[in-house]
N, C-alpha and C positions, 0 to 999 in steps of 0.2 A: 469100903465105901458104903455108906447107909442108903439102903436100897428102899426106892421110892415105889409105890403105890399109886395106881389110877385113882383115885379119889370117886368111890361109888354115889350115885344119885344121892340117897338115904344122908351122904355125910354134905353134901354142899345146899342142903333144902335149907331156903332161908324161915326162921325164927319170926313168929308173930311179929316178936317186940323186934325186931333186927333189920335196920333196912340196911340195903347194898346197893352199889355201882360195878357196872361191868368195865374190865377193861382191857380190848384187846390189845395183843403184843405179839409182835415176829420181827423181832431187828437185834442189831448186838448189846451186850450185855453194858458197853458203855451207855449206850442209846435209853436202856432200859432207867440206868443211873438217873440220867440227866431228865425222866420224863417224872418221875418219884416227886418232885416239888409238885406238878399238874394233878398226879394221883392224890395228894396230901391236900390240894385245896378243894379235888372237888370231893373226897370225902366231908372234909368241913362245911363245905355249901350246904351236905345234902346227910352228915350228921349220921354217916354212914360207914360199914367198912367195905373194902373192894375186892372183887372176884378178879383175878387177870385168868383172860383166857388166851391161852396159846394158839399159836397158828396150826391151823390144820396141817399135815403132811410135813412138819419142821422136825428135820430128825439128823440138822451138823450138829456140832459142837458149843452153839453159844446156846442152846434150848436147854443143856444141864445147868449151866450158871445161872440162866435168868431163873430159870424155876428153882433155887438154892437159894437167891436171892430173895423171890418172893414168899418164899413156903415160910422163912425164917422172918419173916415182918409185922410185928404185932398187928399192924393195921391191915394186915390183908386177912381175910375167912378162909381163900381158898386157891387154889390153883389147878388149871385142869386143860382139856387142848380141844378146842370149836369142834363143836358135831350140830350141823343144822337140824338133824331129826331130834338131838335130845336137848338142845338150846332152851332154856323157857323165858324170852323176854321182860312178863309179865310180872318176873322176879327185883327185877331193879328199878331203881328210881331212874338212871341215864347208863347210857350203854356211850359209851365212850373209845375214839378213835383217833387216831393223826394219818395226815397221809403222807407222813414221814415213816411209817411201816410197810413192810413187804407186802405184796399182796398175796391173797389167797381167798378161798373160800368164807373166810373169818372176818377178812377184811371186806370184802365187797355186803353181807351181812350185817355187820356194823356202819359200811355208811350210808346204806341205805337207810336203816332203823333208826339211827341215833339219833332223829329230827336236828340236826345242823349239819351245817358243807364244811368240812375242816378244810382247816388253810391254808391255801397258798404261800409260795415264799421264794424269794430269788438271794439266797443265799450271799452272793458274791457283794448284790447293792443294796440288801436291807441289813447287811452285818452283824446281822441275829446270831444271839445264843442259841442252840436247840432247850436250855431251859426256859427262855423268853418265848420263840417258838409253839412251844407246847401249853404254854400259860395263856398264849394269846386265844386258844380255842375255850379254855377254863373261864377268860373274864367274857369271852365273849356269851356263855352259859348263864351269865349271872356273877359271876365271884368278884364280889369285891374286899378281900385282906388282902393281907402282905402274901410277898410270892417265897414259901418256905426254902428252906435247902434242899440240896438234896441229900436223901439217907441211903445208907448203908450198914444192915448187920454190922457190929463191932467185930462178930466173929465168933468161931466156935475151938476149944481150947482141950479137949478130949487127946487129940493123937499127940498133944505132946507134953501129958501128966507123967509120963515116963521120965521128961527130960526138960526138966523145969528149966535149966541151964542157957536154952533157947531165946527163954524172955530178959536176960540180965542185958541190961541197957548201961552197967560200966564199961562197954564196950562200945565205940564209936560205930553204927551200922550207918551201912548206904546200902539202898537196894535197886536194883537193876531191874528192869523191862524192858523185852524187844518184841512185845508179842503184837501181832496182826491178825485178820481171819484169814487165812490161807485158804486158797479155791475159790474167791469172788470173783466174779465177772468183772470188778473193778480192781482186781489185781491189788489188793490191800498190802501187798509182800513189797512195795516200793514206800512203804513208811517204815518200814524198818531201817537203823542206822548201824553202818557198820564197824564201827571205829571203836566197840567198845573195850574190846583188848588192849587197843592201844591207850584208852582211860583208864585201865587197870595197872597201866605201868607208869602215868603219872601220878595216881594218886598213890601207888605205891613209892615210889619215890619221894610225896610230898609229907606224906603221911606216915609212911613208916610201913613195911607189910604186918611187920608183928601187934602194930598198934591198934587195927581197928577190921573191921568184918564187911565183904559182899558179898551179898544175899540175890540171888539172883530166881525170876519168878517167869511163870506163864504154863502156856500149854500148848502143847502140839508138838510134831517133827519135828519144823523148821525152828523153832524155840527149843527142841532139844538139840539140834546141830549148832545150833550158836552157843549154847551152854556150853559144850561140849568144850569148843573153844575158847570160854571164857575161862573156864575152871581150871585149863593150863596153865593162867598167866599168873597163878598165886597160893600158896597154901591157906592163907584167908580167904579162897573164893568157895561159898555154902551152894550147893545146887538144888534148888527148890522145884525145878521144871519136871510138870506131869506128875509132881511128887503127892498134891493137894487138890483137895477140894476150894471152891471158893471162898466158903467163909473161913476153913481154915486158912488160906492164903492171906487173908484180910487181917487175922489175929496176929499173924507173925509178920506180916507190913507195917502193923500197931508199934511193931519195937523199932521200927528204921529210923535213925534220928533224919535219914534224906532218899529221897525215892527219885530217881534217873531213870525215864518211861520215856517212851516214843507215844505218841497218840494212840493209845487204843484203852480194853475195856480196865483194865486193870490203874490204868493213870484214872478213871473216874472214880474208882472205889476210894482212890488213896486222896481226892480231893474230897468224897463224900467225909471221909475218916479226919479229917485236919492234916494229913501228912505234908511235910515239909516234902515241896519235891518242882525238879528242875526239869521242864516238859521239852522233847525236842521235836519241832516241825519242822518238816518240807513241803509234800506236796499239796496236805490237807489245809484247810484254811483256820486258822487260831481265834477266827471272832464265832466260826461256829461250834468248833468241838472243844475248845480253851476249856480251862476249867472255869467255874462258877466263884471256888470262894478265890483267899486274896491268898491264901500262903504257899506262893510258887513263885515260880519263875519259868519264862519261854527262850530257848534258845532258837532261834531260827536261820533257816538254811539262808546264806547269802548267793544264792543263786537266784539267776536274774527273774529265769521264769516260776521259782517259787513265790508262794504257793499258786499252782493251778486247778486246784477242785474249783468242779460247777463252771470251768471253761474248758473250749474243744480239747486244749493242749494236755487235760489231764485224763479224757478218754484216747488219744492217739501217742500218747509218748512212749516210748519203749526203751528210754536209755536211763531213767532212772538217775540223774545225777545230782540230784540236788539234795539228797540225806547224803551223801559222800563229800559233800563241798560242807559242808557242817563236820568242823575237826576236831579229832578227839582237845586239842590245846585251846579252843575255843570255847569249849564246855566246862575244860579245866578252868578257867576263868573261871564260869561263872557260881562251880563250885568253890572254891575259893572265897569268893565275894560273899556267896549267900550265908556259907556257912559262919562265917566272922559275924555275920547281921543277926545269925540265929544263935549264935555264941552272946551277944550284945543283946537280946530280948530277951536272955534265960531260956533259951529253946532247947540249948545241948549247952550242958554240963562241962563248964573250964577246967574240971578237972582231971579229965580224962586223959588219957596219953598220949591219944592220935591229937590231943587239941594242944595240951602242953608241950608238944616238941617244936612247933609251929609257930609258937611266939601270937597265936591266936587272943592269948590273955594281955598280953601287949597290946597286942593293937586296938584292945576294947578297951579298952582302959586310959587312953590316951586324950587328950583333946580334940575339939569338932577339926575334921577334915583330915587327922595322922593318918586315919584308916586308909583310905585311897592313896595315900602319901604313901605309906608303908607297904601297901602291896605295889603300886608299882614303882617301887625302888627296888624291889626284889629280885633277885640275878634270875631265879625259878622262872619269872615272867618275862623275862628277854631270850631266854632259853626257846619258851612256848612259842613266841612271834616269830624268832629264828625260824622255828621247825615248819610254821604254816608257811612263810614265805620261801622255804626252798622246797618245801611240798607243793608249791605252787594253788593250793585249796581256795585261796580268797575269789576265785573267779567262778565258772558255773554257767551253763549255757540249759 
């Protein structure tokens, strides 16, 4: 691991000709994603590059990735973590805040200084993006262009010139996320879905095992115990968990022709990246953390009381059942489907194996409406509805 350095006075002193924007940050690394279009506009306002400053006393787990995130962005000078004695104001044009961030010493600091009240928001009935969200304190600054995307590092490709073999993409990949921030007060560990072994054995099945690769990602315990159990279910299953750094995680995300993520920070890298990838919600809300661009897909839990963020039911629930009412054969659909769509755009390569056993070249090739005719004529999809309705899943309380 490439060991980082406090960034001394002497190296973050700004340059005559160089103006800068401050921009504090303490939230997750998804959060972080989704604020990079606000960063990108108001440098352009202000024709500038930006200093993110860390939250004071922020010493879990998502403090490596943002700062990996940010050290590697052209458009950033610098990176470094809030000291009010050594702070110098007088250095930036706008000192920039949301209070959609954690608070701390860094935060209350910046909102006092920044000369604006960032904004309120009642998530549930303004059905805000957090990158709409975060724009809205930017035009309210002044900015009027277009509202950029959001970026992310392509990625860093060092640890694996060993083994070139990694990036060969005549291989069908699908990659896997179950990752959450474990230890919130909001108990982030109930967006995680359980069922994905048992997606490992339909798409094994549909697909072939020998035909195509899952690549599975994240970090922490709890993401290495479900690894654990996923890499039983196949000799095609690659275990990437805790294996990587962030932007290497990002480079070898690059080769997944489909990304299967539960909500958290790792589904915003791979929408920052263009990655084809099939998002699955429960309890969080999809019109705020959804991704930004168009190349996905949302599977969501048919549970009654999903999604409950931002009402009483999703600070008092303890049973967790609505990623579990979400079936692995429900999913399977939806791979199924997409993948034919992204077969049918030139997305992924007809020629492949796991695509040619499949009769996938069939069904793209056919006239308007076989597609949907042909999948569900399919014995494979009477099979799937069999299995949820004696599994009983379609309900949810």
């Amino acid at each position: 691991m490439r060991k980082r350095k406090t960034p001394k006075k002497k190296d973050i002193e700004k340059k005559e000709s160089e103006k800068l924007v401050a921009i504090y940050f303490k939230n997750g690394i998804g959060n972080f994603i989704m604020l990079t279009p606000a960063i990108q506009a108001l440098c352009a306002m202000h024709d500038a590059k930006a200093d993110i400053v860390l939250g004071d006393k922020w010493e879990d787990s998502r403090k490596v990735g943002v700062r990996e995130l940010a050290e590697y962005w052209p458009l950033v000078n610098s990176v470094y973590e809030f000291d009010r004695e050594t702070f110098d104001r007088d250095r930036y044009e706008q000192l920039f805040y949301s209070r959609h961030g954690e608070k701390s010493d860094g935060f209350n600091y910046f909102e006092k200084h920044s000369g604006y009240d960032g904004e309120h928001v009642n998530w549930r009935a303004e059905k805000l993006n957090e990158v709409e969200f975060y724009m809205q304190d930017v035009f309210n600054l002044g900015y009027r262009g277009p509202v950029p995307g959001p970026y992310c590092h392509p990625g860093r490709t060092s640890i694996f010139t060993k083994n070139p073999n990694v990036f060969n993409k005549e291989v069908l990949k699908i990659g896997f996320c179950n990752g959450f921030f474990a230890g919130s007060r909001w108990k982030w560990e109930r967006k995680g879905w359980p069922h994905y072994e048992e997606l490992v054995r339909l798409l094994n099945r549909f697909f072939g095992e020998g035909s195509f690769q899952i690549l599975l990602f994240g970090k922490g315990e709890k993401e290495k115990e479900w690894a654990r159990g996923v890499r039983e279910m196949g000799n095609n299953v690659v275990d990437y968990v805790n294996a990587l750094e962030i932007l290497q995680t990002a480079q070898l995300m690059r080769t997944c022709h489909l990304f299967i993520t539960t909500d958290t920070g790792l589904m915003h890298v791979a929408d920052a990246l263009g990655i084809p990838m099939i998002v699955l919600f429960g309890p969080t809300l999809v019109s705020k953390n959804g991704p930004w661009n168009r190349e996905h897909r949302i599977a969501k839990s048919p549970a009654r009381c999903a999604p409950c963020q931002q009402s009483p039911y999703f600070y008092n629930c303890e049973e967790w059942k609505c990623m579990e009412a979400l079936s692995a054969s429900m999913v399977m659909v939806e791979v199924r489907e997409y993948v034919a769509d992204l077969v049918k755009r030139g997305k992924i390569n007809p020629g492949l194996s796991a695509i040619n056993r499949t009769d996938y070249v069939k069904w793209t090739c056919t006239g308007s409406g076989s597609l949907d005719k042909r999948i569900q004529s399919k014995s494979f999809n009477d099979d799937l509805y069999r299995e949820d309705k004696n599994k009983n899943t379609m309900g949810g309380s």
